[in-house]
N, C-alpha and C positions, 0 to 999 in steps of 0.2 A: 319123208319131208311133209309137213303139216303145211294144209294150205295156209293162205293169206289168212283168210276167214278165221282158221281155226286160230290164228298164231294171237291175234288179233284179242280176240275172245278170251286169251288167257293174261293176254297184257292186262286187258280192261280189269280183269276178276284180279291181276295181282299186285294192280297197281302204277306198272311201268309206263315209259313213257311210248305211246305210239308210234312218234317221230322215228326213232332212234330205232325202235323195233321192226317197224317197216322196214327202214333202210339193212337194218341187218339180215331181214329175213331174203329182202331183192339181192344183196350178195352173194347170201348163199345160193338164192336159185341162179344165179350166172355162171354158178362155179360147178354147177350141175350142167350147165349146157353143150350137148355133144358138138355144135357147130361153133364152138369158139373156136379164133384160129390160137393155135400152138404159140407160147411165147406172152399170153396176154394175162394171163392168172399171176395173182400174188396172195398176198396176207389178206385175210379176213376178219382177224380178230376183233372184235368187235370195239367201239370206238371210246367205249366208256370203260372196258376194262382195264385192271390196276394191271400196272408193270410188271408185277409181281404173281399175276396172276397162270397157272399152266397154259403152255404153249398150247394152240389154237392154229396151227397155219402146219400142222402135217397135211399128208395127203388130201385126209378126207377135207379136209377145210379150205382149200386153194380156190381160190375165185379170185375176182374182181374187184379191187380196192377203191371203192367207191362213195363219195359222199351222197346218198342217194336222200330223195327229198320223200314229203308223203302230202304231197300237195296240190294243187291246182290242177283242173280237168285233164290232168293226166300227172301223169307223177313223171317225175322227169329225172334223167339220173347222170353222174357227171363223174368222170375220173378225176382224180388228184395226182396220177404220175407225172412226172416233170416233161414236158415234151409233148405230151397230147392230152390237152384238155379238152371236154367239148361242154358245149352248152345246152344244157336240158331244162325243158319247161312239163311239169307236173301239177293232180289233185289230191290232198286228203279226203276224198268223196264220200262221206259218211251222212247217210240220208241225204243223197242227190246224186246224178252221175250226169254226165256230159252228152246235150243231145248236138250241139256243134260247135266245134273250136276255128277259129279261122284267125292268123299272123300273117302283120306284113311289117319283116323285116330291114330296115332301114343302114346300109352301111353305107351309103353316099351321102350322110351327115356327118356331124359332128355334135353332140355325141354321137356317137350308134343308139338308135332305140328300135323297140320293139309294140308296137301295136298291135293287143289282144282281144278280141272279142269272144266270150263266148256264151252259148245257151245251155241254163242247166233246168234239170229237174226235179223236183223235189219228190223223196219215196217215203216220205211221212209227212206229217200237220206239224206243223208251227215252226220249219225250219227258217230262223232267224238269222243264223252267219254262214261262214265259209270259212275254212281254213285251206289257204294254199300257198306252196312255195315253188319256187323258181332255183335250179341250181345253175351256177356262172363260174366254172373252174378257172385258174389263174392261163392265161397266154402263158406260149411255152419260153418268151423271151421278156413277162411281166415279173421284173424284180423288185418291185416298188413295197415300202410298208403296207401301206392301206389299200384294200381290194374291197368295193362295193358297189352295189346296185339303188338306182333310184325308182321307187313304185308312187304311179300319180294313180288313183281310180277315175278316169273319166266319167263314168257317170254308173247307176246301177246299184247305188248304197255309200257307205262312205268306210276308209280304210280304220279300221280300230284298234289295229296292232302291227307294227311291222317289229319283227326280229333279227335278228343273224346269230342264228345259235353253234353255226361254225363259219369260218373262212367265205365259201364257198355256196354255203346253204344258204338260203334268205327265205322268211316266213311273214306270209300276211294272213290276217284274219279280216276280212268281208264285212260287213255290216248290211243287213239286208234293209230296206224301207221299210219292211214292216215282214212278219210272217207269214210265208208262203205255209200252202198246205199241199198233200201229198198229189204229186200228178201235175202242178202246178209249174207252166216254166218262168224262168226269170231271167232276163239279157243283162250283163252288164259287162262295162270295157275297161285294158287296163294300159297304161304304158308305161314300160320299163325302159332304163338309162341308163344304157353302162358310162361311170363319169367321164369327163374330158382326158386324154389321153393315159386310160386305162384299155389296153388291149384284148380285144374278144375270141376267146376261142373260134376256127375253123369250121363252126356244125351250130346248128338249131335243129334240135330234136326234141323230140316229144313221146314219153313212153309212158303209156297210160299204166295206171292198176289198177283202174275200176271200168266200168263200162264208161264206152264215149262212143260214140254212132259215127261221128264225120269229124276228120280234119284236115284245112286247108291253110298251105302257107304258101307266100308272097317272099321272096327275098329282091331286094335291088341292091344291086351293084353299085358300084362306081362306074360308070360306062369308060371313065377315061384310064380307071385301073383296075381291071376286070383280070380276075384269077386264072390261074394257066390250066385251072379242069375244076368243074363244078359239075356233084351227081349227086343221086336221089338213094335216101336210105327208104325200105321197104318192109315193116318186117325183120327189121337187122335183130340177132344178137348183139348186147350191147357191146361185146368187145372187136364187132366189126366196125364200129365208129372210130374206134384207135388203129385203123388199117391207116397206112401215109398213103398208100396211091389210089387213085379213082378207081369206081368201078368200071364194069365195061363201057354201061351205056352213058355216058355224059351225057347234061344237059347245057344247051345253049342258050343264053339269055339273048333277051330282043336287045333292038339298037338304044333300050331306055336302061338295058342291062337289068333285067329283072328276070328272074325264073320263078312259075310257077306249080305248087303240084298240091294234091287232092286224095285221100285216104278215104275209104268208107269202112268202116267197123274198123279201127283199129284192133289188134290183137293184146291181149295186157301183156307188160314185160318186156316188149319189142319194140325197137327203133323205129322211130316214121321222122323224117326229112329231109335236109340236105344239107352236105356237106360241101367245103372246098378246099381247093389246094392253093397255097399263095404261093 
Protein backbone atom coordinates (compact mmCIF):
# COMPACT_ATOMS: atom_id res chain seq x y z
CA UNK A 1 0.00 0.00 0.00
CA UNK A 2 1.56 3.44 -1.23
CA UNK A 3 1.28 6.13 1.08
CA UNK A 4 -0.98 9.19 0.56
CA UNK A 5 2.15 11.04 -0.43
CA UNK A 6 3.26 8.75 -2.73
CA UNK A 7 -0.14 7.97 -4.37
CA UNK A 8 -0.46 11.63 -4.77
CA UNK A 9 2.68 12.32 -6.65
CA UNK A 10 1.67 9.87 -9.24
CA UNK A 11 -1.72 11.49 -9.72
CA UNK A 12 -0.04 14.83 -10.16
CA UNK A 13 2.80 13.24 -12.80
CA UNK A 14 -0.30 11.36 -14.66
CA UNK A 15 -2.59 13.71 -14.75
CA UNK A 16 -5.63 12.30 -12.62
CA UNK A 17 -7.93 13.88 -10.65
CA UNK A 18 -6.77 14.40 -6.95
CA UNK A 19 -10.31 14.39 -5.59
CA UNK A 20 -11.25 11.22 -6.78
CA UNK A 21 -7.82 9.72 -6.04
CA UNK A 22 -7.71 10.59 -2.47
CA UNK A 23 -11.05 9.33 -1.92
CA UNK A 24 -10.17 6.06 -3.42
CA UNK A 25 -6.90 5.68 -1.94
CA UNK A 26 -8.92 6.41 2.06
CA UNK A 27 -11.09 3.37 0.89
CA UNK A 28 -8.71 1.31 0.32
CA UNK A 29 -7.00 2.14 3.61
CA UNK A 30 -10.43 1.26 5.54
CA UNK A 31 -10.57 -1.94 4.03
CA UNK A 32 -7.12 -2.57 5.47
CA UNK A 33 -8.22 -1.71 8.86
CA UNK A 34 -7.93 -4.75 11.43
CA UNK A 35 -10.45 -2.93 13.86
CA UNK A 36 -13.43 -2.72 11.70
CA UNK A 37 -16.35 -4.31 13.09
CA UNK A 38 -17.38 -7.56 10.90
CA UNK A 39 -20.29 -6.76 8.76
CA UNK A 40 -19.20 -3.17 7.61
CA UNK A 41 -17.00 -3.66 4.28
CA UNK A 42 -18.55 -3.62 0.72
CA UNK A 43 -17.48 -2.70 -2.89
CA UNK A 44 -14.75 -0.45 -3.46
CA UNK A 45 -14.61 -0.24 -6.94
CA UNK A 46 -13.73 2.80 -7.73
CA UNK A 47 -16.36 5.56 -8.52
CA UNK A 48 -15.29 6.47 -12.03
CA UNK A 49 -14.89 3.00 -13.35
CA UNK A 50 -16.75 1.69 -16.51
CA UNK A 51 -19.40 -1.01 -15.95
CA UNK A 52 -17.70 -2.90 -17.91
CA UNK A 53 -14.64 -2.76 -16.40
CA UNK A 54 -13.04 -6.36 -14.32
CA UNK A 55 -14.57 -6.91 -10.99
CA UNK A 56 -12.60 -4.97 -8.18
CA UNK A 57 -14.63 -6.07 -5.01
CA UNK A 58 -12.87 -9.68 -4.41
CA UNK A 59 -11.34 -10.24 -1.39
CA UNK A 60 -8.45 -8.19 -1.48
CA UNK A 61 -10.67 -5.04 -2.43
CA UNK A 62 -13.56 -5.02 0.25
CA UNK A 63 -13.66 -2.01 2.18
CA UNK A 64 -15.72 0.85 2.92
CA UNK A 65 -18.16 2.37 0.38
CA UNK A 66 -17.38 5.65 0.82
CA UNK A 67 -17.79 9.03 -0.71
CA UNK A 68 -14.89 10.46 0.85
CA UNK A 69 -13.87 14.08 0.32
CA UNK A 70 -10.13 15.67 0.00
CA UNK A 71 -10.85 18.84 1.48
CA UNK A 72 -11.10 21.08 4.28
CA UNK A 73 -8.73 21.02 7.52
CA UNK A 74 -9.39 17.79 7.64
CA UNK A 75 -10.78 15.54 5.03
CA UNK A 76 -13.99 14.26 6.12
CA UNK A 77 -15.48 10.99 4.94
CA UNK A 78 -19.13 9.79 4.60
CA UNK A 79 -20.84 6.55 3.81
CA UNK A 80 -23.55 6.17 1.20
CA UNK A 81 -25.29 3.02 2.63
CA UNK A 82 -28.94 3.29 3.03
CA UNK A 83 -29.50 3.46 6.76
CA UNK A 84 -26.32 5.16 8.11
CA UNK A 85 -25.14 7.94 6.79
CA UNK A 86 -22.92 10.22 8.68
CA UNK A 87 -21.68 13.67 8.35
CA UNK A 88 -18.03 14.35 7.77
CA UNK A 89 -16.10 17.59 7.51
CA UNK A 90 -12.51 17.59 5.64
CA UNK A 91 -9.04 19.34 3.84
CA UNK A 92 -7.40 19.14 0.52
CA UNK A 93 -4.29 20.53 2.63
CA UNK A 94 -1.73 21.05 -0.07
CA UNK A 95 0.78 23.76 1.00
CA UNK A 96 -1.00 24.39 4.48
CA UNK A 97 -2.30 22.21 7.13
CA UNK A 98 -4.44 22.94 10.18
CA UNK A 99 -3.14 24.49 13.24
CA UNK A 100 -7.00 24.75 14.75
CA UNK A 101 -10.39 23.74 13.93
CA UNK A 102 -13.11 24.49 16.17
CA UNK A 103 -17.42 23.74 15.20
CA UNK A 104 -20.48 24.62 16.76
CA UNK A 105 -23.04 22.60 15.65
CA UNK A 106 -26.51 24.08 15.52
CA UNK A 107 -29.52 21.47 15.62
CA UNK A 108 -32.00 23.68 17.67
CA UNK A 109 -32.53 25.67 14.48
CA UNK A 110 -34.06 25.56 11.66
CA UNK A 111 -32.16 25.07 9.30
CA UNK A 112 -29.46 22.97 11.07
CA UNK A 113 -26.19 24.90 10.42
CA UNK A 114 -22.86 24.53 11.17
CA UNK A 115 -20.34 27.13 12.40
CA UNK A 116 -16.51 26.66 11.33
CA UNK A 117 -13.63 28.46 12.18
CA UNK A 118 -10.41 27.46 11.50
CA UNK A 119 -6.45 28.42 11.64
CA UNK A 120 -4.25 27.42 8.96
CA UNK A 121 -0.77 27.54 7.97
CA UNK A 122 0.88 28.08 5.17
CA UNK A 123 4.13 25.54 4.11
CA UNK A 124 5.22 27.51 1.17
CA UNK A 125 5.11 31.56 -0.23
CA UNK A 126 2.43 32.69 -2.06
CA UNK A 127 -0.31 30.39 -1.10
CA UNK A 128 -3.41 32.28 -2.59
CA UNK A 129 -6.43 29.66 -2.14
CA UNK A 130 -7.89 26.70 -0.35
CA UNK A 131 -9.53 23.93 -1.70
CA UNK A 132 -11.91 22.14 0.78
CA UNK A 133 -14.93 20.01 0.87
CA UNK A 134 -17.55 19.05 3.26
CA UNK A 135 -19.20 15.45 2.93
CA UNK A 136 -23.33 15.51 3.97
CA UNK A 137 -24.52 11.78 3.21
CA UNK A 138 -28.41 11.55 2.62
CA UNK A 139 -30.60 10.69 6.22
CA UNK A 140 -31.38 7.23 6.31
CA UNK A 141 -35.34 8.19 5.99
CA UNK A 142 -34.29 11.48 3.21
CA UNK A 143 -36.15 10.43 0.04
CA UNK A 144 -36.48 13.53 -1.44
CA UNK A 145 -34.82 14.50 -5.31
CA UNK A 146 -32.64 17.31 -4.30
CA UNK A 147 -29.87 16.81 -1.56
CA UNK A 148 -27.62 19.99 -0.70
CA UNK A 149 -25.62 22.11 1.19
CA UNK A 150 -25.47 25.94 1.58
CA UNK A 151 -21.59 27.43 2.16
CA UNK A 152 -21.67 31.42 3.39
CA UNK A 153 -17.70 32.38 4.05
CA UNK A 154 -17.99 34.74 6.84
CA UNK A 155 -15.19 36.47 6.57
CA UNK A 156 -11.22 35.37 5.94
CA UNK A 157 -11.27 35.77 1.73
CA UNK A 158 -14.13 35.21 -0.35
CA UNK A 159 -15.74 31.75 -1.81
CA UNK A 160 -14.70 31.37 -5.68
CA UNK A 161 -16.10 28.13 -6.34
CA UNK A 162 -18.45 26.10 -4.97
CA UNK A 163 -19.14 22.43 -6.59
CA UNK A 164 -20.97 19.26 -6.05
CA UNK A 165 -19.25 16.83 -7.98
CA UNK A 166 -21.27 13.98 -6.52
CA UNK A 167 -24.58 13.71 -4.30
CA UNK A 168 -23.03 13.94 -1.36
CA UNK A 169 -19.72 15.57 -1.82
CA UNK A 170 -19.65 19.40 -1.88
CA UNK A 171 -16.34 21.36 -2.88
CA UNK A 172 -15.30 24.93 -2.10
CA UNK A 173 -12.26 26.71 -3.22
CA UNK A 174 -11.17 29.72 -0.73
CA UNK A 175 -9.93 32.77 -2.05
CA UNK A 176 -7.28 34.08 0.21
CA UNK A 177 -6.99 38.35 0.60
CA UNK A 178 -3.95 38.25 -0.63
CA UNK A 179 -0.85 35.78 -0.48
CA UNK A 180 0.30 34.25 2.40
CA UNK A 181 3.77 33.15 2.66
CA UNK A 182 5.35 29.93 4.05
CA UNK A 183 4.86 29.79 8.15
CA UNK A 184 2.33 32.33 7.77
CA UNK A 185 -1.23 31.82 9.55
CA UNK A 186 -4.43 32.80 8.22
CA UNK A 187 -8.15 32.71 10.24
CA UNK A 188 -11.00 32.41 8.41
CA UNK A 189 -14.79 31.23 9.17
CA UNK A 190 -17.32 29.24 7.47
CA UNK A 191 -21.05 28.41 7.74
CA UNK A 192 -22.88 25.65 6.42
CA UNK A 193 -26.77 25.00 5.90
CA UNK A 194 -28.29 21.88 5.56
CA UNK A 195 -31.67 23.33 3.55
CA UNK A 196 -34.95 23.59 5.17
CA UNK A 197 -36.37 20.20 5.79
CA UNK A 198 -33.57 18.21 4.42
CA UNK A 199 -32.62 15.82 7.20
CA UNK A 200 -29.08 15.37 8.74
CA UNK A 201 -27.24 12.42 9.35
CA UNK A 202 -26.76 11.30 13.28
CA UNK A 203 -22.66 12.31 13.54
CA UNK A 204 -20.36 15.34 12.79
CA UNK A 205 -17.09 13.96 12.40
CA UNK A 206 -14.05 15.06 11.32
CA UNK A 207 -11.14 12.93 9.73
CA UNK A 208 -8.23 14.56 8.97
CA UNK A 209 -5.49 13.58 6.05
CA UNK A 210 -3.12 15.96 6.69
CA UNK A 211 -1.71 17.40 9.67
CA UNK A 212 -4.11 19.47 12.04
CA UNK A 213 -2.92 20.16 15.66
CA UNK A 214 -6.45 20.84 17.69
CA UNK A 215 -9.93 20.28 17.14
CA UNK A 216 -12.77 21.36 19.08
CA UNK A 217 -16.62 20.83 18.61
CA UNK A 218 -19.64 22.41 20.07
CA UNK A 219 -22.98 20.45 19.33
CA UNK A 220 -26.52 21.88 20.73
CA UNK A 221 -29.35 20.19 21.07
CA UNK A 222 -32.82 20.82 21.12
CA UNK A 223 -33.07 20.94 24.97
CA UNK A 224 -36.87 20.12 24.49
CA UNK A 225 -35.91 17.03 22.08
CA UNK A 226 -32.69 15.75 23.10
CA UNK A 227 -31.64 12.18 21.71
CA UNK A 228 -31.95 9.01 23.78
CA UNK A 229 -27.80 8.56 23.80
CA UNK A 230 -25.16 10.99 22.67
CA UNK A 231 -21.32 9.89 22.64
CA UNK A 232 -17.99 10.87 21.63
CA UNK A 233 -15.93 9.38 18.52
CA UNK A 234 -12.11 9.29 19.49
CA UNK A 235 -9.84 8.03 17.11
CA UNK A 236 -12.62 5.77 15.50
CA UNK A 237 -12.07 3.58 12.44
CA UNK A 238 -14.40 4.99 10.09
CA UNK A 239 -16.62 1.98 9.98
CA UNK A 240 -17.28 2.38 13.78
CA UNK A 241 -19.44 5.60 13.06
CA UNK A 242 -21.98 3.14 11.30
CA UNK A 243 -22.04 1.14 14.83
CA UNK A 244 -26.38 1.96 15.72
CA UNK A 245 -25.69 1.89 19.42
CA UNK A 246 -23.71 4.26 21.71
CA UNK A 247 -20.50 3.65 23.01
CA UNK A 248 -19.95 2.92 26.52
CA UNK A 249 -19.27 6.16 27.86
CA UNK A 250 -22.11 8.68 26.89
CA UNK A 251 -22.09 12.21 27.03
CA UNK A 252 -24.64 14.41 28.81
CA UNK A 253 -25.58 17.69 27.55
CA UNK A 254 -26.12 20.69 29.87
CA UNK A 255 -29.70 22.18 30.60
CA UNK A 256 -28.96 24.53 27.22
CA UNK A 257 -28.40 20.73 25.69
CA UNK A 258 -25.11 21.22 24.33
CA UNK A 259 -22.01 18.84 24.44
CA UNK A 260 -18.78 19.70 24.20
CA UNK A 261 -15.42 17.84 23.31
CA UNK A 262 -11.74 18.78 22.25
CA UNK A 263 -9.02 16.63 20.28
CA UNK A 264 -5.28 17.57 20.24
CA UNK A 265 -3.34 16.13 17.38
CA UNK A 266 -5.73 14.37 15.68
CA UNK A 267 -4.53 11.15 14.14
CA UNK A 268 -5.02 11.14 10.01
CA UNK A 269 -7.59 8.67 8.83
CA UNK A 270 -9.49 8.49 12.15
CA UNK A 271 -12.76 9.65 13.45
CA UNK A 272 -12.89 12.54 15.96
CA UNK A 273 -16.59 13.64 17.19
CA UNK A 274 -19.78 12.88 18.16
CA UNK A 275 -22.41 10.99 17.37
CA UNK A 276 -26.29 10.37 18.42
CA UNK A 277 -29.03 8.13 18.66
CA UNK A 278 -32.42 9.53 17.80
Amino acid sequence: MPTLRVTMAFVKACGGDPGEWRAYWTQVQRALDRDAPDGCLGSITPQWADTESPDFTGPAHRGHQEDVPAADPGQGVADQRAGEPVSAVTPEAEGWFVESFSALLRLDTEPIEALEQRVIVATLDGLSELTTSVSVPRHSTDVEHEHGLESELLYGGSLGAREQPYESYFKNVIVLPRPISRGERHRYAVRLRIPPGQRMAPHYVYVPFNRSDQFELRVRFDPRHLPQAIWMLQGAPTAVIYERGPAPQTLVPDRFGEVHVAFRAPRQGLGYGVCWQE
